[in-house]
ChimeraX commands (.cxc) that place a marker at each C-alpha (Angstrom):
marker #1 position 31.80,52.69,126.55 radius 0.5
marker #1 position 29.73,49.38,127.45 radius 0.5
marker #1 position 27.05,49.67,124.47 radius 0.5
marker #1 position 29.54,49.94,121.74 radius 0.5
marker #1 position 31.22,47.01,119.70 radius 0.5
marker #1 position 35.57,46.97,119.86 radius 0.5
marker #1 position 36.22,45.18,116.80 radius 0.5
marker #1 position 37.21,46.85,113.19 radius 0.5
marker #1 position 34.83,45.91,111.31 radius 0.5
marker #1 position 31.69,47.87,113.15 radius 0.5
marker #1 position 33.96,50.68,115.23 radius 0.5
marker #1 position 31.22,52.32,117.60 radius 0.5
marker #1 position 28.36,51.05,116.57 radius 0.5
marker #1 position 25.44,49.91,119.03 radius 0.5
marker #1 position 25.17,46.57,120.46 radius 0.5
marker #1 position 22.67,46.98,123.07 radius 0.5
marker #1 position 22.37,50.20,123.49 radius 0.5
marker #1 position 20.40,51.53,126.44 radius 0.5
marker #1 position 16.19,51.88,125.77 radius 0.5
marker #1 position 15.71,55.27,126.15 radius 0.5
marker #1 position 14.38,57.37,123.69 radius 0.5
marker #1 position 17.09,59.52,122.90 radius 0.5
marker #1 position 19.15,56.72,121.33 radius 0.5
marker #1 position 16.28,55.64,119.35 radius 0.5
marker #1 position 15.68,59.11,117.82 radius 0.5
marker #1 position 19.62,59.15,117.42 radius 0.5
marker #1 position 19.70,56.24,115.23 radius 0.5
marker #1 position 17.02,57.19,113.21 radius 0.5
marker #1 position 18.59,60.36,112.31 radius 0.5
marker #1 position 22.14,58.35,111.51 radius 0.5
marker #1 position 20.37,56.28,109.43 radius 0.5
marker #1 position 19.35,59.22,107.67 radius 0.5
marker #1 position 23.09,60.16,106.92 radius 0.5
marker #1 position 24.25,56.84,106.71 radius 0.5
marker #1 position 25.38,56.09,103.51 radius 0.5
marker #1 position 26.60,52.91,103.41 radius 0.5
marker #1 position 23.49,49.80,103.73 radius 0.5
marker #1 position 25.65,47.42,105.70 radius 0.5
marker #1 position 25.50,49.84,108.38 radius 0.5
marker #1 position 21.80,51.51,107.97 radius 0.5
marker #1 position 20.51,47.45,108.00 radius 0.5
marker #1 position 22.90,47.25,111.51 radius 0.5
marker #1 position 21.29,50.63,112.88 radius 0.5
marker #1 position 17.94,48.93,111.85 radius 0.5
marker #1 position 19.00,45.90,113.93 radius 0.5
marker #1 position 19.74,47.78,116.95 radius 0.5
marker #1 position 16.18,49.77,116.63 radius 0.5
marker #1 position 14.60,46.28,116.57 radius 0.5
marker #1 position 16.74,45.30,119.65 radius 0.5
marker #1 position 15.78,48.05,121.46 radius 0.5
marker #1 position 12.35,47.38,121.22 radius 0.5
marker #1 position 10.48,50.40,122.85 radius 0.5
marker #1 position 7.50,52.28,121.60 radius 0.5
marker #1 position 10.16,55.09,121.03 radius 0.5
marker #1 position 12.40,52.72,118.88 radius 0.5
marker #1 position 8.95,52.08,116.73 radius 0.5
marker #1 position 7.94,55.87,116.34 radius 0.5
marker #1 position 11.85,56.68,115.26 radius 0.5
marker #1 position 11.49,53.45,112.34 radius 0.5
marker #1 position 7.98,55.23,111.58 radius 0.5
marker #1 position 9.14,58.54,111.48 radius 0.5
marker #1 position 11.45,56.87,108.52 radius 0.5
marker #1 position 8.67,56.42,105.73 radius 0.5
marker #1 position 8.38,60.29,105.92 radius 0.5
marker #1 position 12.86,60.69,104.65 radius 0.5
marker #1 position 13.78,62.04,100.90 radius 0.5
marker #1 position 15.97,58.71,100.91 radius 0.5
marker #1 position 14.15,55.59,99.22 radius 0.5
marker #1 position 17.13,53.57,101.30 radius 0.5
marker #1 position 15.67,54.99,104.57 radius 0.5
marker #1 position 11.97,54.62,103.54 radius 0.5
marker #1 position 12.85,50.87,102.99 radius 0.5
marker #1 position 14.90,50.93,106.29 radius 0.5
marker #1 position 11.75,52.12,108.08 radius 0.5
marker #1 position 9.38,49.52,106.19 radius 0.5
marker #1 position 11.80,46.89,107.16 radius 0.5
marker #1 position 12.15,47.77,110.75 radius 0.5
marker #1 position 8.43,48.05,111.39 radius 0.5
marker #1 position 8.24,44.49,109.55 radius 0.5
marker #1 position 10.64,43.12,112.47 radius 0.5
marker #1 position 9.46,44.99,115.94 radius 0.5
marker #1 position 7.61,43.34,117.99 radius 0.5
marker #1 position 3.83,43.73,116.28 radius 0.5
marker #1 position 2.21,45.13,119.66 radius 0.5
marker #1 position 4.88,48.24,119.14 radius 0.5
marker #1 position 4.47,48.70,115.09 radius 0.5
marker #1 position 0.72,48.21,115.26 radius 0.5
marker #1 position -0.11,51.61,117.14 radius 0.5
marker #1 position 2.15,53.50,114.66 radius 0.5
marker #1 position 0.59,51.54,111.67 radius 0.5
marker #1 position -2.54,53.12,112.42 radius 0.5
marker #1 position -1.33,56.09,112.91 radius 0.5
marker #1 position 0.73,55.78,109.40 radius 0.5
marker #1 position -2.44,54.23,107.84 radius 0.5
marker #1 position -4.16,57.76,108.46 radius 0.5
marker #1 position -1.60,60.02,106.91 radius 0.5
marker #1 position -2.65,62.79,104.66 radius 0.5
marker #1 position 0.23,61.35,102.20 radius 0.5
marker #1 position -0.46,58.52,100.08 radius 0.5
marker #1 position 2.85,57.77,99.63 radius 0.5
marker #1 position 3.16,57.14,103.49 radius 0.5
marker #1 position 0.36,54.98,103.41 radius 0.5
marker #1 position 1.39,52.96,100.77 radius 0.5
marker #1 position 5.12,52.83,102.91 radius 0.5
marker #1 position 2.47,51.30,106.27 radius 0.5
marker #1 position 0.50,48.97,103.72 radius 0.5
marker #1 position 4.03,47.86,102.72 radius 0.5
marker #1 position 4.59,47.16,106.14 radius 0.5
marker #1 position 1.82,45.88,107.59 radius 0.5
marker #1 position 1.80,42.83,105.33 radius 0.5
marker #1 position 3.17,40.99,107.96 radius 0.5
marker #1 position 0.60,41.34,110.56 radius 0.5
marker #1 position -2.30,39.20,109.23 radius 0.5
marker #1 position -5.43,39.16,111.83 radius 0.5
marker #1 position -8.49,40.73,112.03 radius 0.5
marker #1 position -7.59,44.03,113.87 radius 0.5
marker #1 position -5.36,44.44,110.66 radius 0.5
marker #1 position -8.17,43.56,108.44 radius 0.5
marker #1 position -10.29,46.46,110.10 radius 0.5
marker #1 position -7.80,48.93,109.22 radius 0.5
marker #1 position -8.15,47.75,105.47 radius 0.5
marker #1 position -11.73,47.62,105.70 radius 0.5
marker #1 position -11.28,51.20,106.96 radius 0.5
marker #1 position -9.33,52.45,104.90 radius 0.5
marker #1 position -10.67,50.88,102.03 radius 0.5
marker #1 position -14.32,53.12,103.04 radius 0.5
marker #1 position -12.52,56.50,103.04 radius 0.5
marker #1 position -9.40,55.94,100.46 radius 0.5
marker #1 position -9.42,58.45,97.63 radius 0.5
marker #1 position -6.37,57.42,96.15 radius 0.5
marker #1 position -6.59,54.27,93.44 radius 0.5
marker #1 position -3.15,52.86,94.17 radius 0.5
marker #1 position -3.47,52.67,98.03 radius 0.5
marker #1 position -7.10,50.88,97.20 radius 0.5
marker #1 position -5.24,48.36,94.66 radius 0.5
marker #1 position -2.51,47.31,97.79 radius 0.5
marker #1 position -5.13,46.64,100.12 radius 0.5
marker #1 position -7.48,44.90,97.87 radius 0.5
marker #1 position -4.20,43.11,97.22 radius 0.5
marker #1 position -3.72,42.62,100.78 radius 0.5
marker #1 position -7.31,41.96,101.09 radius 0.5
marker #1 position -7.26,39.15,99.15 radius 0.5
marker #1 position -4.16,37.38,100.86 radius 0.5
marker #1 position -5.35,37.96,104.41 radius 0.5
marker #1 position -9.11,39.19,103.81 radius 0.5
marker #1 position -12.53,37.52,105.32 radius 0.5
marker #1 position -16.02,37.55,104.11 radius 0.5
marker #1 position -16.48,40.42,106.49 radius 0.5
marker #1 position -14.31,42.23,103.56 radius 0.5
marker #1 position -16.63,42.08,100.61 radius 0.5
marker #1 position -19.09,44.94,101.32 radius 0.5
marker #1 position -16.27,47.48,101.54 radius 0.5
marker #1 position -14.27,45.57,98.50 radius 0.5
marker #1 position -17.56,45.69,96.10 radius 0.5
marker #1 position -18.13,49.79,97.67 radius 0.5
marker #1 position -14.17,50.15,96.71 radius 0.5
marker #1 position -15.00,48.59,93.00 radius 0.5
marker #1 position -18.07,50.71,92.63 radius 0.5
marker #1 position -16.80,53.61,93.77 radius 0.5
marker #1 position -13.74,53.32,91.29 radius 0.5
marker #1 position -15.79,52.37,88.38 radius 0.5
marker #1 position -13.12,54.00,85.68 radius 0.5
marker #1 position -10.62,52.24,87.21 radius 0.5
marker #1 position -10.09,48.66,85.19 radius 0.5
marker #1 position -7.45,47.70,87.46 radius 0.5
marker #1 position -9.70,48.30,90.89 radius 0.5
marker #1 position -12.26,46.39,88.97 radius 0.5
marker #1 position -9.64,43.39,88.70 radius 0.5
marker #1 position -8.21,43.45,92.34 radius 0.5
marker #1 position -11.60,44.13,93.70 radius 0.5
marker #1 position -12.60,41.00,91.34 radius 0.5
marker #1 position -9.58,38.71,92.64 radius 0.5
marker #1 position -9.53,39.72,95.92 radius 0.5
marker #1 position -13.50,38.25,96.35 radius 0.5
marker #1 position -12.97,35.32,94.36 radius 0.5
marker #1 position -9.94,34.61,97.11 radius 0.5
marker #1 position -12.16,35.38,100.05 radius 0.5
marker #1 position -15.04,33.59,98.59 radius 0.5
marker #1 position -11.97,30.44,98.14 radius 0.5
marker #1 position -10.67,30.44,101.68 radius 0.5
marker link #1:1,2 radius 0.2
marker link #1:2,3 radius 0.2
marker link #1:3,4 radius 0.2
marker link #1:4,5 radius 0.2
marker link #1:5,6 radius 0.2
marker link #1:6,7 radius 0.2
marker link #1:7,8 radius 0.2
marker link #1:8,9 radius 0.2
marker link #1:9,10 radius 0.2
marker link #1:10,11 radius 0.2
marker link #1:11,12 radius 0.2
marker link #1:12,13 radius 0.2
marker link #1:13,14 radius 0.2
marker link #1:14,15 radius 0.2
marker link #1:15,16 radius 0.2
marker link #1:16,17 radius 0.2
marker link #1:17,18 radius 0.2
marker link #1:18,19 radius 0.2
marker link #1:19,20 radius 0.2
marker link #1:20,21 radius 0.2
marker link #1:21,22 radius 0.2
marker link #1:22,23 radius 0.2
marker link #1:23,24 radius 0.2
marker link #1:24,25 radius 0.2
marker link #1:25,26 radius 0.2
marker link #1:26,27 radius 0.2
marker link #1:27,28 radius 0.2
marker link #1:28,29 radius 0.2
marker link #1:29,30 radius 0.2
marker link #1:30,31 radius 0.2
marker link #1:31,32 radius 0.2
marker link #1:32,33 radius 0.2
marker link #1:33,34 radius 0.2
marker link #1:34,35 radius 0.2
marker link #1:35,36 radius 0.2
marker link #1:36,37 radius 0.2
marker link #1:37,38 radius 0.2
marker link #1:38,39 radius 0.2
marker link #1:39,40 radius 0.2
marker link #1:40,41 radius 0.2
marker link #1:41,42 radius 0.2
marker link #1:42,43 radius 0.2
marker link #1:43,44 radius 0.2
marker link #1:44,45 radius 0.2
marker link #1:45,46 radius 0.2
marker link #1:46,47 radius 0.2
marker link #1:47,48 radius 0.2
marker link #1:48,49 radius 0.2
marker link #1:49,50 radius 0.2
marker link #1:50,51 radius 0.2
marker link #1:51,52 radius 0.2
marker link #1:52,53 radius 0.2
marker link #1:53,54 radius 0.2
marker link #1:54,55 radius 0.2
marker link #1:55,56 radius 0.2
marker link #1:56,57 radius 0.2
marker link #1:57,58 radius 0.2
marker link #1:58,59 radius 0.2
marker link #1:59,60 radius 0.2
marker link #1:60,61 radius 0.2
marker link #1:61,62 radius 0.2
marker link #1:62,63 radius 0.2
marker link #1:63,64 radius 0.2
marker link #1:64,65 radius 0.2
marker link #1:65,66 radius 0.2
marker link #1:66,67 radius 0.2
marker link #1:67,68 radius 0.2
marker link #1:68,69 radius 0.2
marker link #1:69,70 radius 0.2
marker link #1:70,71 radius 0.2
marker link #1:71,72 radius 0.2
marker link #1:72,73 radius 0.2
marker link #1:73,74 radius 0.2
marker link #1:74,75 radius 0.2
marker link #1:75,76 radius 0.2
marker link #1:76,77 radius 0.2
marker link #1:77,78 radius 0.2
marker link #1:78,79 radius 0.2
marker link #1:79,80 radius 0.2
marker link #1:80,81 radius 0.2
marker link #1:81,82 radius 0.2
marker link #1:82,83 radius 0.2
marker link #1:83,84 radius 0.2
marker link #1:84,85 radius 0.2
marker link #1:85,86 radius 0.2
marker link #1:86,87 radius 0.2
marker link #1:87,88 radius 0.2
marker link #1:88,89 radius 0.2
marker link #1:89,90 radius 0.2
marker link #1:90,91 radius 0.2
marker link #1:91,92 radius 0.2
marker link #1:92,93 radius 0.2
marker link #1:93,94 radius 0.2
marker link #1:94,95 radius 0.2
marker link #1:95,96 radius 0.2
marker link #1:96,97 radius 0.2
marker link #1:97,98 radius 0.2
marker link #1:98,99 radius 0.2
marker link #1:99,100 radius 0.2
marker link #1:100,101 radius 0.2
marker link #1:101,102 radius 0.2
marker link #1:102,103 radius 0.2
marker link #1:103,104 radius 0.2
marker link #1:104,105 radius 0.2
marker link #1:105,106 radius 0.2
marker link #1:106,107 radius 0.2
marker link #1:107,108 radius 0.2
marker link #1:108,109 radius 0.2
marker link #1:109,110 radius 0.2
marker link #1:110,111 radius 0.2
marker link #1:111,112 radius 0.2
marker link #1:112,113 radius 0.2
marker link #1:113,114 radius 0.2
marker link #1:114,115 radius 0.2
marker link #1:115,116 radius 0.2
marker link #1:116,117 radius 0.2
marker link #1:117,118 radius 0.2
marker link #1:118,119 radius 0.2
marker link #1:119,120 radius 0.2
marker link #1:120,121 radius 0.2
marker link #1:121,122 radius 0.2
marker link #1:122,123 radius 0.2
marker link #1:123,124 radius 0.2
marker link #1:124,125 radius 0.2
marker link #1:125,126 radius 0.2
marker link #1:126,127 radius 0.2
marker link #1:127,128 radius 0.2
marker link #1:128,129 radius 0.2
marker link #1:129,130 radius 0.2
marker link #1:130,131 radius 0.2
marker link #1:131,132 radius 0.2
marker link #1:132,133 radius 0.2
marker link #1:133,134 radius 0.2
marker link #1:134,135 radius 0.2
marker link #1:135,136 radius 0.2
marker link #1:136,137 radius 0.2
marker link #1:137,138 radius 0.2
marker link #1:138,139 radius 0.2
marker link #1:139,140 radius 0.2
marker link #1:140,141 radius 0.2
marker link #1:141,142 radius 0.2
marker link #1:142,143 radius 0.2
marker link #1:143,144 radius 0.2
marker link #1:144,145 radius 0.2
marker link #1:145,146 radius 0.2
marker link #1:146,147 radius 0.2
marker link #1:147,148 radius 0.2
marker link #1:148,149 radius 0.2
marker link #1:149,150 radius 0.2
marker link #1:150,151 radius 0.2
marker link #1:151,152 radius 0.2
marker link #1:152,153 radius 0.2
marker link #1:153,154 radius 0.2
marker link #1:154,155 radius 0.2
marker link #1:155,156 radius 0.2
marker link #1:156,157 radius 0.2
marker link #1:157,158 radius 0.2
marker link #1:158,159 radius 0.2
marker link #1:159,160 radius 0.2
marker link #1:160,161 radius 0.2
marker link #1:161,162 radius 0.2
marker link #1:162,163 radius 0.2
marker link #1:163,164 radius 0.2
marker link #1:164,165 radius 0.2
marker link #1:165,166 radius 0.2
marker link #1:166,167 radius 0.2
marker link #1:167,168 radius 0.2
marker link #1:168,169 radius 0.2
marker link #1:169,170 radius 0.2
marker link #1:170,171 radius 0.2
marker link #1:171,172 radius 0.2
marker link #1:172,173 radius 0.2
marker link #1:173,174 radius 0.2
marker link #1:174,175 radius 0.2
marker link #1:175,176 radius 0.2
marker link #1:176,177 radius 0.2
marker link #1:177,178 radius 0.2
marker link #1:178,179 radius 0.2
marker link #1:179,180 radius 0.2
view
């Protein structure tokens, strides 16, 4: 077969294997079973390679697994695609009823610093009910954020007033805006 490698080390796994989207749904569910890192981080690899908006919904679709391995597999992979295929599923991830998934696409999108990125934050900063999400993006907020960022960063402090540690990244995150 022409897509798979012939030497011991990496028996059958995918070089180049062919964009379509049926290989990048089959690689996401290997790395699912995969036990062994060496060879999730290679499956990874070849989702990267592939480089399809198929390969990016099968590395998103790996935030959702039981597997905190595969969740960082998927973080990881959407960190490495080509932005212009992780951004569309970032915003889509960004908008999931979990927290814990948007926390996995805040992990991810730390990578992507512009101002498209910064309206997501800004967004999701207005509507985010959950303290911990808030405290990443402030975080993020204050490594990548704008003065266009401060109204919804002092709404996000005020609106978590009982929150001390909102108070402080809300509080950091302007003093680094007000910096840059």
């Amino acid at each position: 077969m022409p897509f798979t490698r012939s030497d011991r080390s990496n028996p059958g796994l995918p070089v180049q294997p062919p964009a379509i989207p049926a290989t990048a749904d089959m690689l996401a569910r290997d790395i699912g079973h995969e036990t062994a890192s060496a060879r999730r981080a290679q499956m990874v690899t070849a989702l990267v390679t592939i480089d399809t908006p198929e390969a990016a919904a099968a590395l998103a679709a790996l935030l959702a697994h039981p597997d905190p391995a595969v969740r960082a597999c998927g973080v990881d992979g959407l960190r490495r695609i080509r932005p212009t295929l992780a951004r569309p599923r970032l915003a889509q991830l960004l908008a999931d009823a979990s927290a814990e998934i948007r926390i996995r696409a805040l992990d991810a999108i730390e990578r992507l610093p512009d101002a498209e990125v910064e309206s997501w934050l800004i967004a999701l900063l207005g509507r985010e009910t959950e303290s911990n999400v808030c405290a990443i993006v402030l975080d993020l907020l204050a490594e990548m954020g704008t003065p266009i960022a401060l109204p919804a960063i002092r709404a996000a402090r005020l609106r978590f007033a009982n929150e001390p540690f909102i108070a402080f990244a809300a509080d950091l995150a302007i003093s680094q805006i007000a910096e840059s």
